[in-house]
C-alpha positions as CSV (number, residue, x, y, z in Angstrom):
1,X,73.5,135.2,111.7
2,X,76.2,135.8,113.8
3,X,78.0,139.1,114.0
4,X,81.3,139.6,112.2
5,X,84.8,142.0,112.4
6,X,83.8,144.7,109.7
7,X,86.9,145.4,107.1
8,X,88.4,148.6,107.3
9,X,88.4,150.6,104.6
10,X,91.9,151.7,104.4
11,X,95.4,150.3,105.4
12,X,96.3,150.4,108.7
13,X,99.0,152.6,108.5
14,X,97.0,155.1,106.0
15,X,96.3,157.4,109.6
16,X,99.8,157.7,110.4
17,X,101.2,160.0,111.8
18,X,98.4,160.5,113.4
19,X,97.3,156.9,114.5
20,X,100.1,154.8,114.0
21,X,99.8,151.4,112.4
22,X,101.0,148.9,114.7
23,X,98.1,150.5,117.2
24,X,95.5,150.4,114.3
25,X,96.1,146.2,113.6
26,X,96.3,145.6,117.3
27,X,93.2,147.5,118.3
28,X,91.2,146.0,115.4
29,X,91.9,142.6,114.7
30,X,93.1,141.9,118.6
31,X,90.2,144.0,120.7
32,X,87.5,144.5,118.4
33,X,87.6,141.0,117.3
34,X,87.3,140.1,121.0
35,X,84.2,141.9,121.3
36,X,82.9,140.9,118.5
37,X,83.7,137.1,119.3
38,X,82.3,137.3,122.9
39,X,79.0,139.3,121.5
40,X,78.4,136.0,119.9
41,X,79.0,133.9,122.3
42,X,76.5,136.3,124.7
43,X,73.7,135.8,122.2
44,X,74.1,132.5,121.2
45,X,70.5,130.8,121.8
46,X,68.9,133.7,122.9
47,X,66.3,135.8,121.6
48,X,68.8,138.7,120.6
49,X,70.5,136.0,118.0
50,X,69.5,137.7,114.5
51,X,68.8,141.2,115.7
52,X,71.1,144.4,114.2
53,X,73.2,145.3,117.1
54,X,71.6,148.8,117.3
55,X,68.5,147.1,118.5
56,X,69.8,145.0,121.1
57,X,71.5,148.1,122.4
58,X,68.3,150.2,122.5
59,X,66.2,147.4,124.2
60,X,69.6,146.4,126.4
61,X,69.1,144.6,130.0
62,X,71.3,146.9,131.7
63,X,71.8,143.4,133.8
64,X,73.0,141.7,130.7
65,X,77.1,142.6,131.8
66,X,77.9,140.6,128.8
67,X,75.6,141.6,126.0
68,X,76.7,145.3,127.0
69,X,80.4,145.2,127.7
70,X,80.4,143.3,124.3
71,X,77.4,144.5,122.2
72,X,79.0,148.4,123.0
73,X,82.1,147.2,122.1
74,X,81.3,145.6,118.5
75,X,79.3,149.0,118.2
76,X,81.7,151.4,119.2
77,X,84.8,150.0,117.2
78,X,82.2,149.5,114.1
79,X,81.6,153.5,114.2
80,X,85.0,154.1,115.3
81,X,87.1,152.9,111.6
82,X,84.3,154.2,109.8
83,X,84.4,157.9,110.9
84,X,88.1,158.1,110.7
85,X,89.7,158.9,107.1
86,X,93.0,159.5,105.4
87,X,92.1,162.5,103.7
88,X,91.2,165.2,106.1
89,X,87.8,166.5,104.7
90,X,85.8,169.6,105.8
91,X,83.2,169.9,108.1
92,X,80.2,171.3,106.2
93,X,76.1,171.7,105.4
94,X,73.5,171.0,107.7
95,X,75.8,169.5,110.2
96,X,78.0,172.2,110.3
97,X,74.9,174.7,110.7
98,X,73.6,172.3,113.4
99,X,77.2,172.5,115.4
100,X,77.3,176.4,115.1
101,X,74.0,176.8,116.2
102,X,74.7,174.5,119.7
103,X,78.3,175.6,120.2
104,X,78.3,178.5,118.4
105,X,81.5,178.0,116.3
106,X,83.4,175.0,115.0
107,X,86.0,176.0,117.5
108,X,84.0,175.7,120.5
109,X,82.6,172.4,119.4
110,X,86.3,170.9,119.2
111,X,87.1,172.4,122.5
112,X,83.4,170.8,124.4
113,X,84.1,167.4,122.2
114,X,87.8,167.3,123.8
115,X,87.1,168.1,127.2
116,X,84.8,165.3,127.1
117,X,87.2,163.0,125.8
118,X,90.2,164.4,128.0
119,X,88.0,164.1,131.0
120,X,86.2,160.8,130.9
121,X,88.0,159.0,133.9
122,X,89.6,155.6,133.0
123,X,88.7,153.9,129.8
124,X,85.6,155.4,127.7
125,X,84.3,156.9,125.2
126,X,83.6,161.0,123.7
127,X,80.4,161.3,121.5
128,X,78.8,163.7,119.0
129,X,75.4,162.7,119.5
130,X,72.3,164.2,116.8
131,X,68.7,163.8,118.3
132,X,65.8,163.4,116.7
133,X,64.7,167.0,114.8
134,X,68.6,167.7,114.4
135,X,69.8,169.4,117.6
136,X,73.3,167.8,118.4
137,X,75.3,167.4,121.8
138,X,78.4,166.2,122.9
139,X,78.5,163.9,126.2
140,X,81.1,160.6,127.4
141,X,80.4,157.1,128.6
142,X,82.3,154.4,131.2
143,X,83.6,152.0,129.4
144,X,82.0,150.5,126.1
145,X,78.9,152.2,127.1
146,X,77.0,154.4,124.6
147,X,74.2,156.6,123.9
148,X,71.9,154.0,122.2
149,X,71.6,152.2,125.4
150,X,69.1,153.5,127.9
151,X,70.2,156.2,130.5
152,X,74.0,156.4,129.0
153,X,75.2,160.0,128.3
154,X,73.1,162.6,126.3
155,X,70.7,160.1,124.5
156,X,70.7,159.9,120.5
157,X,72.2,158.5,118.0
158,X,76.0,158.7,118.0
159,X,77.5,159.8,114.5
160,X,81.2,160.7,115.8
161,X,83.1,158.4,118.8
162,X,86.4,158.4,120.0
163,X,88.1,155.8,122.0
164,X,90.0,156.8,125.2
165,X,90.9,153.6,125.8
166,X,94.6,153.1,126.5
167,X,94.3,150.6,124.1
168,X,93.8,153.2,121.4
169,X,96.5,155.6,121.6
170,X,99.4,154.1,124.6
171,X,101.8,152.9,122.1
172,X,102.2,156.1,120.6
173,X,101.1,158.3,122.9
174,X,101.5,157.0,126.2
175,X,100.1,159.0,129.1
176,X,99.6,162.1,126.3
177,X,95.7,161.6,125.9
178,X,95.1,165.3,125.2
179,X,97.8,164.8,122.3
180,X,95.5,161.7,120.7
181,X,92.8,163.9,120.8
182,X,94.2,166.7,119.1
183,X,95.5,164.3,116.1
184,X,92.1,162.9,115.7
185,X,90.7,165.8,114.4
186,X,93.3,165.5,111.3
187,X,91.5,162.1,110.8
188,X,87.9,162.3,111.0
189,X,85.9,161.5,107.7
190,X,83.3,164.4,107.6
191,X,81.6,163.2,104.9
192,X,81.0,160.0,107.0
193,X,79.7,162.3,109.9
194,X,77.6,164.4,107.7
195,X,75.8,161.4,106.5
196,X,75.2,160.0,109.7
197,X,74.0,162.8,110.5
198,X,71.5,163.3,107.4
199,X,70.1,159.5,108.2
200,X,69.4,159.9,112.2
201,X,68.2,163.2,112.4
């Protein structure tokens, strides 16, 4: 079964003024329908046709330019809308005990996660990444790389992303990508987080 563009679960203009509508439509039904198009189309007759996409990332050919430009991309954007929210929530529970105890405060974590973001050169990604046993870490990746894929930043399973893409914040932001970053952390869905978390740990 081929892959499809997940709905989002809110309007597009519910993030404002954080992440401003026009951006949201464009980036989903323009970029990450793109990806999720040419993922098809890279899969198509092969033996990755009918696996989830976590697999085929896990077992990826890092030859496979295609499947992981692509593949990452579907990935990424997937996590991306689903750990963003409207209503600001509060980190908490074992998550929050498992950020304290790497970073030692919430503070710190936000300041490691945004240096990651702020310093990934050219288009990329920042990750909040929980290994098996529970011990997080934050790390970056080129492009539409990610953690599931062999060798690519810290490993793990990603359970928070953000885009630093100019794609993902120019129209609003321009050339301002510490300012994005800031206003994503009035948009993330903690409860999202914390249950990724619960599930990959």
């Amino acid at each position: 079964m081929a892959f499809e563009l997940p709905k989002i679960k809110y309007a597009y203009d519910a993030l404002e003024p954080h992440i401003d509508a026009r951006t949201m439509e464009i980036h989903h039904t323009k970029h990450h329908q793109g990806y999720t198009n040419k993922l098809n189309d890279a899969i198509k007759g092969t033996d990755l046709e009918g696996k989830t996409i976590e697999n085929i990332l896990i077992n990826l050919d890092k030859d496979n330019k295609a499947v992981r430009n692509n593949g990452g991309g579907f990935y990424n954007h997937s996590l991306f809308w689903e750990i963003m929210n409207p209503e600001k929530g509060r980190l908490s529970g074992d998550l929050k005990d498992a950020i304290e105890a790497k970073y030692g405060s919430f503070d710190a974590f936000k300041d490691e996660f945004s240096k990651a973001a702020a310093t990934q050169f050219g288009s990329g990604w920042a990750w909040l990444c929980v290994h098996k046993g529970g011990k997080v870490e934050v790390c970056s990746s080129p492009n539409q790389d990610n953690p599931l894929m062999p060798g690519v930043g810290c490993g793990g399973t990603p359970i928070l992303g953000l885009d630093v893409w100019e794609h993902a914040y120019y129209l609003n932001y321009q050339n301002r990508r510490p300012d994005y970053i800031e206003a994503f952390f009035n948009v993330i869905n903690w409860n999202e987080v914390e249950r990724r978390y619960a599930e990959a740990k």
